[in-house]
C-alpha positions as CSV (number, residue, x, y, z in Angstrom):
1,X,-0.2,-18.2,-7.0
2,X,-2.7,-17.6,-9.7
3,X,-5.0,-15.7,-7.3
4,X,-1.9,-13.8,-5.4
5,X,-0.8,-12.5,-9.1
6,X,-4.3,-11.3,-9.6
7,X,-4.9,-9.8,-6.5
8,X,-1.4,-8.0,-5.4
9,X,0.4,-7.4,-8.9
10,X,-2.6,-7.1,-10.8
11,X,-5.7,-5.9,-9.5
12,X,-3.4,-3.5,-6.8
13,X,-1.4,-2.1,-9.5
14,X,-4.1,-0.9,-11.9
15,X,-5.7,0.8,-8.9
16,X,-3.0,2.3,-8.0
17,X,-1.9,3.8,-11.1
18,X,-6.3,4.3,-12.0
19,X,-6.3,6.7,-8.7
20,X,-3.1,8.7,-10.0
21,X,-5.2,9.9,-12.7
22,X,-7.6,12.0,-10.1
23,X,-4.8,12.7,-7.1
24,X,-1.5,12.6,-6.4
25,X,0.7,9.8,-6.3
26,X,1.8,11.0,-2.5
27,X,-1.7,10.5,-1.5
28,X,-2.5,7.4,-3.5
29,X,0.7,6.4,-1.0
30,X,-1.0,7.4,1.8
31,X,-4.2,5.6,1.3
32,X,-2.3,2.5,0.5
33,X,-0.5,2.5,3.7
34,X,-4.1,1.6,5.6
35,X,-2.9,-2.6,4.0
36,X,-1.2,-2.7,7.3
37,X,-4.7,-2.5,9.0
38,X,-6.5,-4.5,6.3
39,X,-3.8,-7.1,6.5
40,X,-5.2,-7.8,9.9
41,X,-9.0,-7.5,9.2
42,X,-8.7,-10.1,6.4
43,X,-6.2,-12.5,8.4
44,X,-9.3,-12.3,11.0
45,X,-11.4,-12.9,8.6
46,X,-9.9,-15.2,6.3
47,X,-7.0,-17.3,8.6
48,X,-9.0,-16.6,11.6
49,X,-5.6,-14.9,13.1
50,X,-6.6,-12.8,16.3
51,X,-6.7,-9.3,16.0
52,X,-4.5,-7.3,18.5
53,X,-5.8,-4.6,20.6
54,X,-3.3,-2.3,19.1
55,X,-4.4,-2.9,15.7
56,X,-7.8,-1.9,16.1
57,X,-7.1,1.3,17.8
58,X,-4.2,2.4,15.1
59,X,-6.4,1.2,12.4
60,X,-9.1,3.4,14.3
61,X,-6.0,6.7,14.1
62,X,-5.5,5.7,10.4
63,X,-8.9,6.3,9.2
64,X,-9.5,8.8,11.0
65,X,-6.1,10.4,9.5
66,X,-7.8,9.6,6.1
67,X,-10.6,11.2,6.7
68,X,-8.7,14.4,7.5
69,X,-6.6,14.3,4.6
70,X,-9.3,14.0,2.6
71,X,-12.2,15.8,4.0
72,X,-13.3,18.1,1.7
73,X,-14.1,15.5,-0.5
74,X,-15.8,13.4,1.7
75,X,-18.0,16.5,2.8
76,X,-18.6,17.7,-0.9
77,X,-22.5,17.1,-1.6
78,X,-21.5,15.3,-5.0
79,X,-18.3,13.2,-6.3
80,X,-15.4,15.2,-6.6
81,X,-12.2,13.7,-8.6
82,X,-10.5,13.4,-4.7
83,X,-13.3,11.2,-3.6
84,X,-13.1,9.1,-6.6
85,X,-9.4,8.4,-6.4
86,X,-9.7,7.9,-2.6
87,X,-12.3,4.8,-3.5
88,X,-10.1,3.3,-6.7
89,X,-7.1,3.8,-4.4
90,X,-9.1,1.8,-1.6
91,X,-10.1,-0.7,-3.8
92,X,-6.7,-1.4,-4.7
93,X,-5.1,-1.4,-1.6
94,X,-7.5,-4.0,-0.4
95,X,-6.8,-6.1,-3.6
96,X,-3.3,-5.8,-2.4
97,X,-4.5,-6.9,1.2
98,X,-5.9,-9.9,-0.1
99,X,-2.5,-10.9,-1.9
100,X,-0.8,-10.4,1.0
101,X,-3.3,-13.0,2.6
102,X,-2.8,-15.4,0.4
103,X,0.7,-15.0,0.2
104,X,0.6,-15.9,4.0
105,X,-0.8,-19.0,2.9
106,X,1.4,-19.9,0.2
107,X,4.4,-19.9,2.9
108,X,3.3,-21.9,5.0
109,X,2.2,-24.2,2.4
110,X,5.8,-24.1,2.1
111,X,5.7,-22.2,-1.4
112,X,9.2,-20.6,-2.3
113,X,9.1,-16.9,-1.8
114,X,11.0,-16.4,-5.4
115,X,8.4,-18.9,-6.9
116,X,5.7,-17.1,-5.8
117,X,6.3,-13.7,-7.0
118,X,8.1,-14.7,-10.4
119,X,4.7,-16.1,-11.0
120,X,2.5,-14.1,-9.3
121,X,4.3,-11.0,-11.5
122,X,3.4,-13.2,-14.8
123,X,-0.4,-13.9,-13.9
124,X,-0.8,-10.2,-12.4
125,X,0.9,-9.1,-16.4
126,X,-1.9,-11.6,-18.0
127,X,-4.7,-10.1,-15.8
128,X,-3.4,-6.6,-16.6
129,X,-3.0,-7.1,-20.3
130,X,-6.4,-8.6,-20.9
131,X,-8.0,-5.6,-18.8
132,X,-6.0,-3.6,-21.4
133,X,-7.9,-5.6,-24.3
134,X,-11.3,-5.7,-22.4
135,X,-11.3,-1.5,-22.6
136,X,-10.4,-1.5,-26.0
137,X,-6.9,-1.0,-26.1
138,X,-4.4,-2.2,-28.5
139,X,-0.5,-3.3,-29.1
140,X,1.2,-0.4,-29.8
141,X,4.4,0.7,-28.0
142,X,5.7,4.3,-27.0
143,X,9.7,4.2,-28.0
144,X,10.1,7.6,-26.6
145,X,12.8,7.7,-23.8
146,X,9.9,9.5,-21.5
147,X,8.1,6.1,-21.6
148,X,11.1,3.6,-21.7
149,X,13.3,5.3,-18.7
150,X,10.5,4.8,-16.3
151,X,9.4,1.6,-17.3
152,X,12.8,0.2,-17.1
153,X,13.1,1.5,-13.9
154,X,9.7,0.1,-12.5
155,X,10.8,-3.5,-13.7
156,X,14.5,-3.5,-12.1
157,X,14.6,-1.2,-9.8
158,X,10.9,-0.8,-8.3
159,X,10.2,-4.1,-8.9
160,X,12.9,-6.8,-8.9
161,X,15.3,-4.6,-6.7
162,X,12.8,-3.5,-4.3
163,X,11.4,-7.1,-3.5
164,X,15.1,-8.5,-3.7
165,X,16.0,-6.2,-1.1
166,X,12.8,-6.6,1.0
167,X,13.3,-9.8,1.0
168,X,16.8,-9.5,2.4
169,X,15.8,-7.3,5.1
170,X,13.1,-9.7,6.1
171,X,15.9,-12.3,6.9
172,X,18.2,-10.3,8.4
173,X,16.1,-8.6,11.4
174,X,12.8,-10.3,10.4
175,X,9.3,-9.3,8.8
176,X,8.5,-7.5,11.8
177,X,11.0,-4.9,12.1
178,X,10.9,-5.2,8.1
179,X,7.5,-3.9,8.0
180,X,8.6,-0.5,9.3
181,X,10.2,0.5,6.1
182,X,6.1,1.0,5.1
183,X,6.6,4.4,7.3
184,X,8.3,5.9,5.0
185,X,6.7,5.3,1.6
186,X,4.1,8.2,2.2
187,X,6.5,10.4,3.2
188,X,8.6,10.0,0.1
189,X,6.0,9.6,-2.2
190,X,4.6,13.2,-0.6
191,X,8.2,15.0,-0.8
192,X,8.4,14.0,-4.2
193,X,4.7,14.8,-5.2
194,X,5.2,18.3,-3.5
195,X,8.8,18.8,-6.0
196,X,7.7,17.3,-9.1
197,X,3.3,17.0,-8.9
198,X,2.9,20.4,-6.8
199,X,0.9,19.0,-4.6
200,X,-0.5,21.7,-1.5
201,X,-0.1,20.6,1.4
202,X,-3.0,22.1,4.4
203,X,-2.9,22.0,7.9
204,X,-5.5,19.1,7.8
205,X,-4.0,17.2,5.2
206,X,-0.7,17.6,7.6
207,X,-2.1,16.2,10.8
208,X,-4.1,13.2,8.5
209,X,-0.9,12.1,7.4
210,X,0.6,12.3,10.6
211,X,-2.3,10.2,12.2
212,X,-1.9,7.4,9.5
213,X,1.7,7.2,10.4
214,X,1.2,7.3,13.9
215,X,-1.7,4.6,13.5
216,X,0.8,2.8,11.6
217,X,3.7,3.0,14.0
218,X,1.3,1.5,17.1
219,X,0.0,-1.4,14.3
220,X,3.7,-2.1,14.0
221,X,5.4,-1.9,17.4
222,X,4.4,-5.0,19.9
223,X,2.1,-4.6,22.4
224,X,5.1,-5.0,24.8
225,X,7.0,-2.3,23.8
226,X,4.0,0.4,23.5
227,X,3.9,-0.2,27.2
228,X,7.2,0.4,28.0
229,X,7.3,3.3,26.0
230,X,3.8,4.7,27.7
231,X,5.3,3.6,31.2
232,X,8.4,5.6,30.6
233,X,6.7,8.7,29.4
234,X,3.9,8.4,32.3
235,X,6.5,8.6,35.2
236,X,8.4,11.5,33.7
């Protein structure tokens, strides 16, 4: 639980919130979306779990989407702010990859999902608040309702709400159909950072994101199904 706190609420959320400072939080959602392929890599690698056919060929459209949105900054001759949040934001999302890995561990250890995040979220704070300490920072608090609003609404709402909820979903129709709700984070955390961040959007960074949801969708949909629906489309 110690190393899932670390990993997922720790590590994850300080890159996460580290790339916002050099791009957009819609694109640091975008970026983050590729866990769905690392997920698989590291339960190959870790939990020797077979890799499906159709993960390697969305993971294949999701990088390559990636690489669209971000291409300028992958073709600049020197580090541009884009390229360094598109490596923090990497870095976290495979941080959050590896918690999900052990997390898969922890249940079928037989580990109580509640248990596991209530302290998982109090190892991932530690971690966080001695980072805060290691790069000099101090105990001070901003009382300002700019600061407070959002942070109460990351603890109930984006935090104990969201998982609560997830949660719920997963044992109503299952982790497998659950998993689809990770379709839409990009595309709400876009809308919002085109309303309230201004972000621009381009016709490459359009079909990038389109190609990491698309990836996405065949990662997600069983092997079964992709058939049917290729099958249906073939004989029309």
């Amino acid at each position: 639980m110690m190393l899932q706190g670390f990993t997922l609420f720790g590590l994850s959320y300080c890159g996460s919130y580290l790339a916002t400072a050099y791009m957009t939080s819609g694109l640091v959602a975008v970026v983050y979306s590729i866990i769905l392929m690392l997920n698989i890599i590291n339960l190959r690698i870790f939990m020797r779990q077979p890799v499906a056919w159709r993960a390697f060929y969305g993971g294949i459209l999701g990088l390559t989407g990636i690489c669209f949105v971000f291409w300028h900054d992958l073709t600049a001759l020197s580090a541009t702010r884009g390229l360094i949040g598109l490596l923090i934001a990497f870095a976290g999302a495979y941080m959050a990859s590896v918690g999900n890995v052990v997390g898969t561990r922890n249940a079928r250890q037989g580990v109580p999902v509640t248990q596991a995040n209530a302290y998982g979220m109090a190892y991932g704070g530690l971690l966080t608040l001695f980072i805060h300490f290691l790069v000099g920072g101090t105990l001070t608090m901003d009382w300002s309702v700019g600061y407070l609003g959002p942070m109460l609404y990351l603890t109930l709402f984006g935090s104990i709400v969201a998982f609560g909820c997830y949660m719920l979903l997963i044992g109503r129709v299952g982790a497998e159909y659950a998993a689809y709700v990770t379709l839409l984070m990009p595309i709400i955390a876009l809308v919002l950072s085109t309303i309230f961040e201004g972000y621009q959007w381009t016709a490459g960074a359009l079909a990038g994101v389109a190609l990491v949801l698309a990836g996405n969708l065949i990662i997600l949909t069983p092997q079964t199904t992709l058939h049917r629906v290729l099958n249906k489309f073939t004989n029309r």
